[in-house]
C-alpha positions as CSV (number, residue, x, y, z in Angstrom):
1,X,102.4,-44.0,370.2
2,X,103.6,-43.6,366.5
3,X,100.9,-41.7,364.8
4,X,103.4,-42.3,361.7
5,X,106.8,-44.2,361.2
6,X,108.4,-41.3,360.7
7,X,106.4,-38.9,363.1
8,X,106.2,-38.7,366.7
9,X,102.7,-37.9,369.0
10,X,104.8,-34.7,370.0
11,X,106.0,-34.1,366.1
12,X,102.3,-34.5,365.3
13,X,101.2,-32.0,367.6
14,X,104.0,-29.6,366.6
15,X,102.8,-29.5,363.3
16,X,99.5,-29.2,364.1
17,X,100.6,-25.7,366.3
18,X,102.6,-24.2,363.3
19,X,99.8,-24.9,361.1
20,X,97.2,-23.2,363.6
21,X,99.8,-20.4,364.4
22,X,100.5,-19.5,360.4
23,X,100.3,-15.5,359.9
24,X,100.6,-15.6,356.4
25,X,97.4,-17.3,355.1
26,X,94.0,-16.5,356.7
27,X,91.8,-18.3,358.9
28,X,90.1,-20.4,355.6
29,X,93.5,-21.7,354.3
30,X,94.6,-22.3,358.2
31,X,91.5,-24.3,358.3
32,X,91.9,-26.3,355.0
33,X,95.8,-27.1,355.6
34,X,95.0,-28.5,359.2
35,X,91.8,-31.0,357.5
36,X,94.5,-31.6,354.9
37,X,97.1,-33.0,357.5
38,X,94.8,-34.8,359.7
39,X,93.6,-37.1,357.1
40,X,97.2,-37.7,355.6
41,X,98.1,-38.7,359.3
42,X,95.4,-40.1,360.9
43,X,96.0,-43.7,359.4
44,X,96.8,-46.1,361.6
45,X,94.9,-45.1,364.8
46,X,91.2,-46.8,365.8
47,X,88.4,-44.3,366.7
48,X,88.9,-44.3,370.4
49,X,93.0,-43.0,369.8
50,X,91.7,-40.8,367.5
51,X,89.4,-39.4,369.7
52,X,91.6,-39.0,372.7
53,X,94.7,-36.9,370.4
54,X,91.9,-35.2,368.6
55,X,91.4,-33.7,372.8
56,X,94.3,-32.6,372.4
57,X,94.4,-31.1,369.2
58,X,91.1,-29.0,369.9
59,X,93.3,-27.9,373.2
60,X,96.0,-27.1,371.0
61,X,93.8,-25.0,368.3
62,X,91.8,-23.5,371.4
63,X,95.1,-21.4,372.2
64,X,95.1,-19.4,369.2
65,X,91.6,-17.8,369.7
66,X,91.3,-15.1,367.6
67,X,90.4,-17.5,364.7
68,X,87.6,-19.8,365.5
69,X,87.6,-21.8,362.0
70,X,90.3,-24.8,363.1
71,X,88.5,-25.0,366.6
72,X,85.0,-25.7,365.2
73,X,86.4,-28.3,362.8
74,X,88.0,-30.2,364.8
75,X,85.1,-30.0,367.4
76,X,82.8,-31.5,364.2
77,X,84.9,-33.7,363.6
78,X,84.7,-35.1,367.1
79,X,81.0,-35.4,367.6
80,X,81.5,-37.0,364.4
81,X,83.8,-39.8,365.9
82,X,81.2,-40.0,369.0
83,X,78.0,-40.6,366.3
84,X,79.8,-43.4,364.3
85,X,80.3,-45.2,367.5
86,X,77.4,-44.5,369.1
87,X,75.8,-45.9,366.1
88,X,78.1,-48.1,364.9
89,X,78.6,-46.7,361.9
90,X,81.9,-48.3,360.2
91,X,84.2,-45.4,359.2
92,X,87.6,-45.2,360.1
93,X,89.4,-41.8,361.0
94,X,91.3,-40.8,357.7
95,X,87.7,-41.9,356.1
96,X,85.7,-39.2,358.6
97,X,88.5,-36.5,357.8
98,X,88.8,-36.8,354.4
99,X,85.0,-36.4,354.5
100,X,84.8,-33.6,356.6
101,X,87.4,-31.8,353.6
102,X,85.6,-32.1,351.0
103,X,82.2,-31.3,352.4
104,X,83.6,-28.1,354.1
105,X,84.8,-27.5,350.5
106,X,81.7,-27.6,349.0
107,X,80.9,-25.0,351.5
108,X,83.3,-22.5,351.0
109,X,82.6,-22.9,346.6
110,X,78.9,-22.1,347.7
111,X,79.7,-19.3,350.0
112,X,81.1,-17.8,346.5
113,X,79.0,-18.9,344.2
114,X,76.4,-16.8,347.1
115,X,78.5,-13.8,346.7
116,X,78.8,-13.7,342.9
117,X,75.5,-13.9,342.5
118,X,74.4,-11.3,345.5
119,X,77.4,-8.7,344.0
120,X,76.3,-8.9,340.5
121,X,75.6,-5.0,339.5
122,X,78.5,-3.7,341.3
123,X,81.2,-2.1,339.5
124,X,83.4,-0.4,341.7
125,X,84.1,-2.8,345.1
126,X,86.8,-1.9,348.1
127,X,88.0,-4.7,350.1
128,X,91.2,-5.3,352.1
129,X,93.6,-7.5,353.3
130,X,94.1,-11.0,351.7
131,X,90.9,-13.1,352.1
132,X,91.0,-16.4,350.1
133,X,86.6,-16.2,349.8
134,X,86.6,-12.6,348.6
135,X,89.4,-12.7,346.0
136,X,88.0,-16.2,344.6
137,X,84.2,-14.2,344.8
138,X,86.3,-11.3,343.1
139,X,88.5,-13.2,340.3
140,X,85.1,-14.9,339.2
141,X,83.3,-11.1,338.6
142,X,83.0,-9.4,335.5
143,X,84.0,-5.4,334.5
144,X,84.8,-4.6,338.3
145,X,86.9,-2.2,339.5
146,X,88.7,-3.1,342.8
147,X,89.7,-0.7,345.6
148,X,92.3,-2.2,348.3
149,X,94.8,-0.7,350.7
150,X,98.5,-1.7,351.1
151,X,98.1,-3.0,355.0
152,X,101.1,-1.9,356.1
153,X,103.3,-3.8,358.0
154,X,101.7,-7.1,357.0
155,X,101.4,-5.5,352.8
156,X,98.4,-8.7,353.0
157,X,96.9,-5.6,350.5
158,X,99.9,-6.0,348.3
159,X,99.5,-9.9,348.2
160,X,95.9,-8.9,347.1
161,X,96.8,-6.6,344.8
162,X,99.1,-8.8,342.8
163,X,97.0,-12.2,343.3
164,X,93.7,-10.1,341.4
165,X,95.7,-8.2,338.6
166,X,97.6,-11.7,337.8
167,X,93.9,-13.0,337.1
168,X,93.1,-9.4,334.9
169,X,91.1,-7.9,337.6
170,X,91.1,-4.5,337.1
171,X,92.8,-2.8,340.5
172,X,93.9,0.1,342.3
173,X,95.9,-0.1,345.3
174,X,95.9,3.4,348.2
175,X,98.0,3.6,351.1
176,X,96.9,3.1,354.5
177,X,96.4,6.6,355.2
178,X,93.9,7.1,352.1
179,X,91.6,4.6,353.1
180,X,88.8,7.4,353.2
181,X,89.3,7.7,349.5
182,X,89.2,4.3,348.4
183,X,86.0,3.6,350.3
184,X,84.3,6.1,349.9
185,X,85.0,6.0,345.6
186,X,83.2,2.0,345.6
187,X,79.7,1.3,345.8
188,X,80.1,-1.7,347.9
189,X,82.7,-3.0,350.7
190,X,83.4,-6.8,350.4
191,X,85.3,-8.0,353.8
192,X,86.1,-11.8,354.8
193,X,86.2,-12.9,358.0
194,X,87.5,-14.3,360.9
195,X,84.9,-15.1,363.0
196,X,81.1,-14.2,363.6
197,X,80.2,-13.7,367.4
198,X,76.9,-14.3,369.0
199,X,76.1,-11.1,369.0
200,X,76.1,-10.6,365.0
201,X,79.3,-8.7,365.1
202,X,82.5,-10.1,362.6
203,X,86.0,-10.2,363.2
204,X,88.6,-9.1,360.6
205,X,91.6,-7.6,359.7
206,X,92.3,-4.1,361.0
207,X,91.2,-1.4,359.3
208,X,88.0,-3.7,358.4
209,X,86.0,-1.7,361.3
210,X,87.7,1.6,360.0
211,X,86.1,0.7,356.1
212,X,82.5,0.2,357.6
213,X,82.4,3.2,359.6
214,X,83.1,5.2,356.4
215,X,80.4,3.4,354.5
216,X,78.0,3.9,357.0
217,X,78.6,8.0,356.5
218,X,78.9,7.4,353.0
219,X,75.8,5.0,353.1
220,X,78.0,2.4,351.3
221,X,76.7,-1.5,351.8
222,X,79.0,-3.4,353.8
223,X,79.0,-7.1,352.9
224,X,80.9,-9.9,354.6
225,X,82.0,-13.2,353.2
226,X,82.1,-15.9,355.3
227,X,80.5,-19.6,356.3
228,X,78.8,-21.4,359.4
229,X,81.6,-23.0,360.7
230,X,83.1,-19.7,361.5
231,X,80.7,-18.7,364.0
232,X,81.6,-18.3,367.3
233,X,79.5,-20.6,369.3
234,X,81.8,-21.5,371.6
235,X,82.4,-18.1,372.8
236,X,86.3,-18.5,372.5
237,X,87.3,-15.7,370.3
238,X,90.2,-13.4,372.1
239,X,91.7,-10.3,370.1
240,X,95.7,-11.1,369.1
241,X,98.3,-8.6,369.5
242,X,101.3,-8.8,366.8
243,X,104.7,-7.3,367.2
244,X,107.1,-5.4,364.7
245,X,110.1,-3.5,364.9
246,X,110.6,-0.9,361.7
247,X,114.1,1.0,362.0
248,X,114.5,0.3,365.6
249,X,111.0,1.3,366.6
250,X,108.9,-1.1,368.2
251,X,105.3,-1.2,367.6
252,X,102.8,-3.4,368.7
253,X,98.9,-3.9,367.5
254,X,95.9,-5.9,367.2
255,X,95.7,-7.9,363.7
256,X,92.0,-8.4,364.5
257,X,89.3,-6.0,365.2
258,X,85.4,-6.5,365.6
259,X,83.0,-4.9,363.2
260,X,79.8,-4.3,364.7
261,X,76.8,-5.8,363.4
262,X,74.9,-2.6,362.9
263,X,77.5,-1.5,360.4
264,X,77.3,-4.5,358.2
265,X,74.5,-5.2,355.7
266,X,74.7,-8.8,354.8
267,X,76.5,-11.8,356.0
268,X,76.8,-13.9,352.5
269,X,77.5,-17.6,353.2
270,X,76.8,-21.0,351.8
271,X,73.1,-20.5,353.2
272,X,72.4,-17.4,351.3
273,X,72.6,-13.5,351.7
274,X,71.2,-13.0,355.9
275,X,71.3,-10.2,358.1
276,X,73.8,-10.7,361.1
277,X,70.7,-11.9,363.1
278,X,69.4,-14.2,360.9
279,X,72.7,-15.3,359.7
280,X,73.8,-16.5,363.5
281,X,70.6,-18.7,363.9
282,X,70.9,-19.7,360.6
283,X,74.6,-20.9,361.4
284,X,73.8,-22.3,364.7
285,X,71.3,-24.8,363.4
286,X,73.7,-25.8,360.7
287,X,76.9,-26.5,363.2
288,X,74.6,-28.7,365.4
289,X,73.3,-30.5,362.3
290,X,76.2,-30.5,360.4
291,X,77.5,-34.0,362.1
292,X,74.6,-35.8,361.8
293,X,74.3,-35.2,357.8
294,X,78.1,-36.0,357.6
295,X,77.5,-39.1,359.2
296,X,74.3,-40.6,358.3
């Protein structure tokens, strides 16, 4: 069927795996562009189409499994579907999605308002790579100094770099190879995240495990900025192995490592500051009731 007049079921899907498999933006902004097309598509279908392609889009999101973010949306947004009919609630699709945007949203502002107000006091902060809930936490500090490495081949450091000093955020930028330095010069590592898994640990850029093993020697806190949804809970997650060439060498490596939960101080999220224990219960609760508020 035409999910569109202009677009195709296998366009939709299409665009739905080139959103999923972006490597530019990280999981948050994957997760927030694929909400965003679903409810600028899903117009014209009743709830039982909509539930049979959204199948097919978890299916779709399933096979990129080193991000768990788009996978637990959609799943949300499913049991949402099956509660409106089961209780005959009257909301149509684009109505449920759009809902499901701006309340995941207002998640991700309170995961940073969390963070602002758990990191005030720090001064000197290391982080890496380019995550859209630690720069937005970091933009909205005051009299910090920011420590962050290039991340070569990817240079996501270099994105970071430039998006914080274009907002006046005082920063300093090492190579790779002096990560030891600019950890252990900060008084607190900030990391995002990709996932949480069951057992407490988070998955992050490389390097990410690298920076809390130094602050653990350098007794540094390690805090990690993240939100429910991005618990594991299905127990998908996979590591992801990226290719590059660089003047005829080939290399190849995984974008995504696991920091374990012993090395990480807080979890900060829309439900507070929690260690990685308390922070998966916390999170599990929340994903199971997190339809049933949406809905009723």
């Amino acid at each position: 069927f035409m999910i569109l007049e202009l677009m195709s079921e296998h366009e939709f899907y299409q665009r739905i795996t080139n959103i999923v498999d972006d490597r530019i933006h990280g999981s948050t902004m994957i997760a927030i562009n694929l909400l965003n097309f679903l409810s600028e598509t899903l117009i014209y279908l009743d709830l039982s189409q909509a539930r049979r392609l959204l199948e097919k889009v978890l299916d779709l999101v399933k096979k990129r499994p080193s991000i768990i973010l788009p996978a637990n949306l959609v799943y949300t947004l499913n049991k949402i579907i099956d509660l409106s009919s089961y209780k005959y609630v009257k909301h149509d699709i684009q109505a449920m999605t759009k809902l499901l945007l701006i309340s995941y949203s207002h998640k991700i502002t309170r995961a940073v308002e969390n963070a602002v107000d758990h990191l005030r006091g720090y001064r000197r902060i290391s982080t890496l790579s380019f995550s859209s809930q630690v720069l937005n936490t970091l933009k909205k500090m005051l009299d910090v100094e920011v420590s962050i490495i290039v991340g070569w081949p990817l240079l996501d450091g270099v994105k970071a770099f430039r998006e914080l000093t274009s907002q006046g955020v005082k920063t300093r930028i090492y190579p790779d190879s002096s990560i030891y330095e600019a950890v252990s010069s900060s008084e607190v590592v900030v990391l995002g995240c990709d996932a949480v898994l069951l057992d407490g640990s988070a998955v992050n850029r490389s390097s990410s495990k690298v920076a809390a093993l130094i602050s653990y020697e350098k007794s540094i806190p390690v805090y990690v900025i993240c939100d429910s949804m991005k618990l594991d809970f299905q127990s998908i997650w996979r590591p992801e192995t990226w290719s590059y060439e660089f003047e005829g060498i080939y290399m190849s490596f995984q974008v995504f490592e696991k920091v374990d939960s012993g090395l990480i101080s807080r979890y900060i999220s829309e439900l507070g500051p929690d260690s990685p224990k308390d922070f998966v219960q916390k999170a599990l609760r929340e994903i199971e009731d997190y339809p049933y508020r949406l809905v009723f």
